[in-house]
C-alpha positions as CSV (number, residue, x, y, z in Angstrom):
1,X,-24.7,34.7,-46.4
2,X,-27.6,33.4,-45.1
3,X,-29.6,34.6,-42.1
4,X,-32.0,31.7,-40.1
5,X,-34.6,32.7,-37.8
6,X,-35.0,30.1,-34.4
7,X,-36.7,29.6,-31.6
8,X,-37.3,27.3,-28.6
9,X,-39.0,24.2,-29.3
10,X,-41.3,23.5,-26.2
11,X,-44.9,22.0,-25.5
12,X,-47.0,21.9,-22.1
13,X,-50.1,20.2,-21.6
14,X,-52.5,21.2,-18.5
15,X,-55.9,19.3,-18.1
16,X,-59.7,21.1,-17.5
17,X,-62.4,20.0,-17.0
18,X,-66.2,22.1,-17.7
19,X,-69.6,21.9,-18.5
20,X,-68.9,23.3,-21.9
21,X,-66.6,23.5,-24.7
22,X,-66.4,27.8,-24.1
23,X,-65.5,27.0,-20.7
24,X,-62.8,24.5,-21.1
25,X,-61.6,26.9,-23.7
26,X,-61.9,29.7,-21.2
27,X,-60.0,27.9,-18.5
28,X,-57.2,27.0,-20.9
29,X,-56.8,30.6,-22.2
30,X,-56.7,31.4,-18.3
31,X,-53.5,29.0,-17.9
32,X,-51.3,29.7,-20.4
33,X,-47.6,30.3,-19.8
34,X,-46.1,33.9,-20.9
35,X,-44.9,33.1,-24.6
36,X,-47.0,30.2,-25.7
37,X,-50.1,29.7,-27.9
38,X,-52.8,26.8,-27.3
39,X,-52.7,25.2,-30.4
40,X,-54.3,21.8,-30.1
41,X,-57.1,21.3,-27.8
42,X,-58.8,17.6,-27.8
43,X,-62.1,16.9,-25.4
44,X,-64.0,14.2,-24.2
45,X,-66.6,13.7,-22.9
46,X,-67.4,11.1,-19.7
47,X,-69.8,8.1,-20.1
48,X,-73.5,9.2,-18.2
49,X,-71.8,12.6,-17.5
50,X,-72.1,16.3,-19.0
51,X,-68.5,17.0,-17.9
52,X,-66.1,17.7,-20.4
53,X,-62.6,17.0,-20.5
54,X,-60.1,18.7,-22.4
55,X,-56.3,18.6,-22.6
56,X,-54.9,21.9,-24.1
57,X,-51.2,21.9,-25.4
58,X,-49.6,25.0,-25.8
59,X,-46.9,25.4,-27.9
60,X,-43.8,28.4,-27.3
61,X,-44.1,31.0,-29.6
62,X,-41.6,33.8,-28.2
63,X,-37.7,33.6,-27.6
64,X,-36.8,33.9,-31.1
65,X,-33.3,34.6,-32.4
66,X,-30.9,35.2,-36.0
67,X,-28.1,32.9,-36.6
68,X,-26.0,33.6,-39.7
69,X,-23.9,31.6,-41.9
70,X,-22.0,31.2,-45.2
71,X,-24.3,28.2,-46.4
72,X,-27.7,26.1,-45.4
73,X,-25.2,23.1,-43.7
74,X,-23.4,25.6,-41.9
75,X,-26.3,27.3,-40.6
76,X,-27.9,23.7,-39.6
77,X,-24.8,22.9,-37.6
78,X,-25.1,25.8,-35.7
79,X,-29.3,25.3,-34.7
80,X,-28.9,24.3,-30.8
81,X,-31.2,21.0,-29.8
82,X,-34.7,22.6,-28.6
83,X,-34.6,24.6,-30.7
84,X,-36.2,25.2,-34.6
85,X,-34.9,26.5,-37.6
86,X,-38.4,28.6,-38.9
87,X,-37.0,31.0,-41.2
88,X,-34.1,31.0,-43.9
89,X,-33.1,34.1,-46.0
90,X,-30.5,35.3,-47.9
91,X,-28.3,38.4,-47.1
């Protein structure tokens, strides 16, 4: 028997813009959705301007769940779409 951990598969981007790279990071941190992580967090910076633009993508991180079955296809078949197999153990 084999035990698979999932969860939700889901990204969000939201768009800052600062003076700084602490206070686009700041701003992000301030805006992210219950049960997400920022995980990638690219800036730029505007031609003849100190303003910084950053676009943070957060990433879900909660809502995770077991599935069980007798063998790795088995448990594949029954991982829903949007959703990620992260985990495999035997029981």
């Amino acid at each position: 028997m084999l035990i698979g951990t999932i969860r939700p598969v889901e990204t969000r981007t939201i768009e800052v813009e600062a003076h700084s790279l602490a206070d686009a990071h700041d701003l992000l941190e301030a805006q992210c959705p219950a049960g997400f992580e920022l995980a990638n967090t690219p800036v730029t910076m505007g031609k003849g301007t100190t303003l910084l633009t950053a676009v943070g993508t957060f990433v879900r991180r909660d809502g995770a769940r077991d599935i069980e079955a007798a063998d790795r296809a088995a448990l594949d078949a029954q991982n829903p779409d949007g959703w990620a197999l992260i985990t495999v153990r035997a029981h």
